[in-house]
N, C-alpha and C positions, 0 to 999 in steps of 0.2 A: 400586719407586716408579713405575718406567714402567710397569706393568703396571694400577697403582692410577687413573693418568690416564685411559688409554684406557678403563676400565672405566666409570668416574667420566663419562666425555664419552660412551659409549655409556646409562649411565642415562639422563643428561639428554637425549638423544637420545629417547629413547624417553620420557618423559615428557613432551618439548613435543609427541611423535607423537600423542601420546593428548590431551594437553590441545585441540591442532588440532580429533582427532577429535570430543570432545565437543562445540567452540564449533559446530562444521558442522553437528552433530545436531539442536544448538537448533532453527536456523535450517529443518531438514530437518521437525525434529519442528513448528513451529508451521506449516509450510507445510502437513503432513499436517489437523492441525486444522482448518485453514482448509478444504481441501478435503472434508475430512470433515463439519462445519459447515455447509457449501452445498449439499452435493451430495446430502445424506439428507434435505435436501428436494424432491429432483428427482422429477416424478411426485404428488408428493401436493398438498393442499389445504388453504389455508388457511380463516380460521373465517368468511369470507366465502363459501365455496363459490368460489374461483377457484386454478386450476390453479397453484401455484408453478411461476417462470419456470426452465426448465433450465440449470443452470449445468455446466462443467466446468474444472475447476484443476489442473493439472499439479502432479505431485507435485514436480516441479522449480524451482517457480516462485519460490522464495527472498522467504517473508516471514516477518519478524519480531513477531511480536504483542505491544506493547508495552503497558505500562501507562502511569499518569499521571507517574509522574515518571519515567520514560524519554519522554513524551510534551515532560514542562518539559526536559529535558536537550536534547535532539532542537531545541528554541525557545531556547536559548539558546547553542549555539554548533554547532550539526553542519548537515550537508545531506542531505538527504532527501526522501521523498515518505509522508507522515501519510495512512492512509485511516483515514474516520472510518465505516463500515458495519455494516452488520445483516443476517445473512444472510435474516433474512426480510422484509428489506424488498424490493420489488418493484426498484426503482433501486439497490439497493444491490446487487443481483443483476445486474442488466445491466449497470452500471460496471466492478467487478472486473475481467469479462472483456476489458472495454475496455481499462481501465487495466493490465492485465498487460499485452496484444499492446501495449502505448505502451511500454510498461516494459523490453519483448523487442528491442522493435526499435530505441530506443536503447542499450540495453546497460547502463538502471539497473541495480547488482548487488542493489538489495534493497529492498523493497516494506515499510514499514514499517504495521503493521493495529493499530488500537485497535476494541474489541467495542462499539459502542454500545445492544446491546440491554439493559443495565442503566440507560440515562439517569442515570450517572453526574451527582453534581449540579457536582462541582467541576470535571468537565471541560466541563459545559456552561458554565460560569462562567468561566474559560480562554479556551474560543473567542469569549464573551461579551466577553469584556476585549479579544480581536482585532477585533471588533465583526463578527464572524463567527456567523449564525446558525445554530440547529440546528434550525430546526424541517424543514429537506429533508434527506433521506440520499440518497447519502453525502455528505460534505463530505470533498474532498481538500485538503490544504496540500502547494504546492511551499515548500520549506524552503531555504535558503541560508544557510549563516555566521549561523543560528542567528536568519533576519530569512524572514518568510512572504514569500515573490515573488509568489504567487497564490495562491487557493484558487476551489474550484469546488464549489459545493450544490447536488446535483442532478445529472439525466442533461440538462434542456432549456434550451434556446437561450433567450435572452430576446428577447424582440420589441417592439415599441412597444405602446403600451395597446390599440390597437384590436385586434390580430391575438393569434393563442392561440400559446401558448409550441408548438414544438414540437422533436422529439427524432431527431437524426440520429446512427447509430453513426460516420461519418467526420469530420461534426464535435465530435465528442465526443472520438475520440482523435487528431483532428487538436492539439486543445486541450490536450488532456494530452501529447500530445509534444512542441510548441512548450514548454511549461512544465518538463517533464524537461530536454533540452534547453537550456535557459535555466540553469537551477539547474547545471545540470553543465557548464556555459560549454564547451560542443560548437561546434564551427563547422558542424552537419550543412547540406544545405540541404535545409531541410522542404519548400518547393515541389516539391523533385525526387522529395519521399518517399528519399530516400537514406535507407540506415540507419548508425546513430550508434559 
């Protein structure tokens, strides 16, 4: 009978070892996609004749590519960070990189990605109902307790009417780490750039 337990506690053992292993893979495997995704357009051209922006993604970069109703689950009680991108979009390419080194350096554990190159209609109608537009990629949601704390469309700065929008990589993931940050009630102090 002793022999039957231990046995018994060593299966189950081994069976939450593997179930572990698989959930890591997920996450391992949709990070590879992503980076797969982006990066097979590094070097080529799109149908404008301009150079696709080079991107690179760590295979380690821990993101989850969810769909629509992981997206409603995700809005209605969890915390997180929603990217809404297209590898081929020009901004959607220079964010990523941004939003990962944000993501790194607080110690987000997981970059949650929705594929917007389908213009899915019901998730435009979603961000629609946040009164969140889609017509700039990407649109990032900081997510809290299942309530949007910010989101961000686009890689540019807004400016008053007279002046043109423009685009700084430090204030972009200055942005996005004030927002991580926030959602993950840190006490970092972003002026010191300390990491989280």
């Amino acid at each position: 009978m002793n022999n039957i337990k231990k046995v018994l506690i060593v299966v189950l053992l081994a069976i939450l070892s593997l179930l572990i292993i698989i959930f890591n893979n997920k996450s391992n495997n949709d990070t590879l996609l992503i980076k797969k995704e982006y990066e097979k357009l590094n070097n080529l051209v799109d149908l404008n004749g301009n150079k696709y922006y080079e991107v690179s993604i760590s295979k380690y970069a821990n993101i989850d590519i969810v769909d629509l109703k992981e997206v409603k689950d995700i809005l209605k009680s969890k915390t997180g960070v929603i990217y809404f991108g297209d590898s081929k979009s020009l901004n959607s390419r220079i964010a990523i990189e941004v939003l990962l080194n944000a993501k790194e350096n607080t110690g987000l554990e997981t970059l949650f990605y929705y594929d917007m190159s389908d213009n899915n209609e019901d998730v435009l109608k979603l961000l629609e109902k946040n009164d969140i537009s889609s017509d700039t990629l990407p649109i990032v949601l900081f997510v809290k307790d299942g309530k949007i704390n910010f989101f961000k469309c686009g890689i540019y700065e807004e400016l008053g009417e007279d002046e043109k929008s423009v685009y700084s990589e430090e204030k972009l993931e200055k942005i996005y780490t004030e927002n991580i940050v926030d959602i993950m009630n840190n006490l970092c102090d972003i002026d010191k750039e300390e990491a989280c």
